[in-house]
N, C-alpha and C positions, 0 to 999 in steps of 0.2 A: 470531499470539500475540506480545504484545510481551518482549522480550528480558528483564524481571523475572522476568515467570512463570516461563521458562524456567530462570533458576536457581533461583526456588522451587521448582519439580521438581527440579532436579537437589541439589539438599541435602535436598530431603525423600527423594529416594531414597540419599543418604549416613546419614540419619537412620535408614532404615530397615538399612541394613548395618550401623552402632552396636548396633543391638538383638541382633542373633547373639552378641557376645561375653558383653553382660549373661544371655541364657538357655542359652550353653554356661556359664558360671561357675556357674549354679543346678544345671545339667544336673549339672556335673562333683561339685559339693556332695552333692546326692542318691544321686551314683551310689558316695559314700564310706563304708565300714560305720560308721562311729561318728556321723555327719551322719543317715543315715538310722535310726538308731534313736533321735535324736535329735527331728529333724525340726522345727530352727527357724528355720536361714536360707534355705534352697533355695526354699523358695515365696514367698517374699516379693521374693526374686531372681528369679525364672523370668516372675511377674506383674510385675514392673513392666517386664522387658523384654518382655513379649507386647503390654503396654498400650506404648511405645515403637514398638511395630513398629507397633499398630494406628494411633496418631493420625498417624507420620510417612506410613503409608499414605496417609491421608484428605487431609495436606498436600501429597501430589502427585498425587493426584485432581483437588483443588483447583485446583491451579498448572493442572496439565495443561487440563481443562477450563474454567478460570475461573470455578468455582463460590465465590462472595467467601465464604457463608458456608462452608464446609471451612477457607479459609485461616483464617477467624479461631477457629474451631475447634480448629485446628493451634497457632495462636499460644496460646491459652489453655490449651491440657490440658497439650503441651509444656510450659509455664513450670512447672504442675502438680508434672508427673513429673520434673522438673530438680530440682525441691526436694525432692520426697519421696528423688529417690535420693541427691543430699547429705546430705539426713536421715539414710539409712542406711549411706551410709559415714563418717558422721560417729559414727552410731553404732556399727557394728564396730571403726569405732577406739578409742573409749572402752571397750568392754568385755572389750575384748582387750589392754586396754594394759597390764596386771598377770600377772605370773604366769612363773616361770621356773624350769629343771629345777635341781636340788643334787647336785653330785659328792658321790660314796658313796662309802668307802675302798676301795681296790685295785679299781674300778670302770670300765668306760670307759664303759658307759651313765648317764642321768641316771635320778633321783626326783625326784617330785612330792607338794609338800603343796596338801590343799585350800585353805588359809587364805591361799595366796597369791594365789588368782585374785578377780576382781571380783566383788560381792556380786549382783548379778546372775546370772552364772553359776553362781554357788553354788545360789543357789535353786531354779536349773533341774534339780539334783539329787540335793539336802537331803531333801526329804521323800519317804519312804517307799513314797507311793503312785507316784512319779515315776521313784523309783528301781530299784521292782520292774521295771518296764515295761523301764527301759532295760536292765539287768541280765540279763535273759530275751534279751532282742534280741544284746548280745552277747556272750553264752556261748555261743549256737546259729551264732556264726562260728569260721573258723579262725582266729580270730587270734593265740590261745595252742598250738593244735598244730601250727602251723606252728615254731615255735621246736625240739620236740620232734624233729622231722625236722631241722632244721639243725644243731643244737649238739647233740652227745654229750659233751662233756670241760666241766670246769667252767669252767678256766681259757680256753678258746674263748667260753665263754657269757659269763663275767664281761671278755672283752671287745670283746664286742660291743655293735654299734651298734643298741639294739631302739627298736621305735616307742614314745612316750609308754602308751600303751594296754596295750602286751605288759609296759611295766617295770612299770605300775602295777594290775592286773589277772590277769597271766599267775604273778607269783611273791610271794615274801611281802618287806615290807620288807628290808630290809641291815640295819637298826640291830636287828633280830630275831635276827639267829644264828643262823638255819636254817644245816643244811647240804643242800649239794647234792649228788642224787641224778640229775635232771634236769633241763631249765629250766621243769619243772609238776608236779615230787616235790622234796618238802622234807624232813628229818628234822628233828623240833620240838625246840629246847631243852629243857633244865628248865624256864627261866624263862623265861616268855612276858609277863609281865607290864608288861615295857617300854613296849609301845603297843596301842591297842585295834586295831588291823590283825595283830597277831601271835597274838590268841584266835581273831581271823575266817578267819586262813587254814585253810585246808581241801584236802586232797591229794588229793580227788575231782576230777575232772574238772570236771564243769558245776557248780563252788561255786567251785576258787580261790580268789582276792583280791576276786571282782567284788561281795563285800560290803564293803570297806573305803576308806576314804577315799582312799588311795590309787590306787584304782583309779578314783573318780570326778572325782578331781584329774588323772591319765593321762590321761582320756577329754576332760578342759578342753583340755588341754594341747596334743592332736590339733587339736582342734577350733580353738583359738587359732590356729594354725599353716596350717590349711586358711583358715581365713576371711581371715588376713590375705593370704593369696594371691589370696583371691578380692577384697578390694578393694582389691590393689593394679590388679585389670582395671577393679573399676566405677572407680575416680580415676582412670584414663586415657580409660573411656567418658563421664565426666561432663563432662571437659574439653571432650573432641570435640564432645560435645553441646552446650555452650556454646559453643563458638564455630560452630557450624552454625546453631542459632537465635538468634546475635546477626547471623550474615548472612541469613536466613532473615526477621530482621523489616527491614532496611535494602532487602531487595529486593522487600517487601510495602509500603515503606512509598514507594518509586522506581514499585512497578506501580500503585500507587493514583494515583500523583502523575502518571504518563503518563495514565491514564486520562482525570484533569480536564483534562490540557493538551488530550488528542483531542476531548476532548467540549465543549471551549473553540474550537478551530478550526471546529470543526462549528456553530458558532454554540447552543448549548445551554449555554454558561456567558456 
């Protein structure tokens, strides 16, 4: 086998070790409560790296056996999934690029308004029908009685460090005047009339916050935070990807060029 192929196998089998981090980052997406009752980037992540493993497969198939159509198979879907996944860390970047928590008075945790995040992501939890769905999904987690079990004293709770989700979900606004009972009992004002999150809170358990704006600005807010971790893995696997199938077509295009010189000395050119 001539010494091209030979690196086309061995970068289509680096190609293929690329694809583990893109479907652990969908892996790790899915396996998050507010990701999975969501359920918008994990599979879009998970396929494009299953389709990464399968074509870099097929490219040292190729190499390996000298099968010419595999390589060029490898050459073209590759190029493919190099742009679709630019595509999409192009676009986590943009939709996440808005949106940041607001110190509360005498607070160490932050708040979240919905109106700060990308109209995009609004959408994803504006209406109604959208909302129920997700609202259901996370009330039936711990993620507000856990708080319950760690913080007894107010002054511990108000300074603590809670996730997006638990500030925005788990209690009633700050600019409310609740007082605290627990970090998931409140005792209501007179006047509640300040913001429409201060009629919505609810001292039941499975109601909360998770009808209030706040809560579905929290849940961005998570999710903002998770995704951009997760592409900062694809910009380092897209990188890699690029430069394996920029040497990947130089060593296809050296195996093609051996081949005429062999088949030139054989008297056939």
């Amino acid at each position: 086998m001539p010494l091209s192929n030979n690196v086309i196998g061995a970068i289509n089998f680096v190609a293929m070790l690329l694809s583990i981090p893109v479907i652990g980052a969908g892996i790790w997406l899915a396996s998050e409560p507010d990701n999975s009752c969501m359920k918008l980037l994990q599979w879009p992540v998970i396929i494009i790296g299953i389709l990464i493993l399968v074509v870099a497969l097929a490219g040292f198939v190729g190499a390996f056996w000298r099968i010419t159509w595999f390589l060029f198979f490898y050459l073209v879907a590759m190029l493919i999934l190099i742009i679709l996944l630019a595509s999409l860390v192009v676009f986590i970047y943009m939709v996440t690029n808005k949106g940041s928590g607001h110190l509360a008075p005498s607070r160490t945790y932050l708040e979240y308004r919905l109106d700060d995040y990308s109209g995009w992501l609004r959408r994803r939890v504006q209406s109604s029908y959208k909302w129920d769905r997700i609202r259901n999904c996370l009330s039936s987690t711990s993620t507000c009685a856990e708080l319950n079990q760690t913080y007894r004293f107010a002054q511990d709770f108000f300074n603590a460090r809670i996730s997006p989700i638990q500030s925005g979900c788990c209690k009633p606004p700050t600019l409310c005047g609740f007082t605290f009972v627990n970090p998931t009992y409140w005792i209501s004002p007179i006047d509640t009339a300040i913001d429409m999150d201060c009629l919505l809170w609810s001292n039941e358990q499975t109601q909360l916050c998770y009808g209030c704006d706040s809560c579905k600005a929290g849940l961005l807010a998570n999710l903002k935070r998770e995704w951009r971790r997760a592409d900062l893995i694809l910009v380092f696997t897209l990188v890699a990807l690029i430069c394996v199938y920029l040497i990947g077509c130089c060593a296809f295009r050296n195996a093609k060029t051996e081949e005429l010189f062999r088949k030139y000395k054989q008297g056939y050119v």
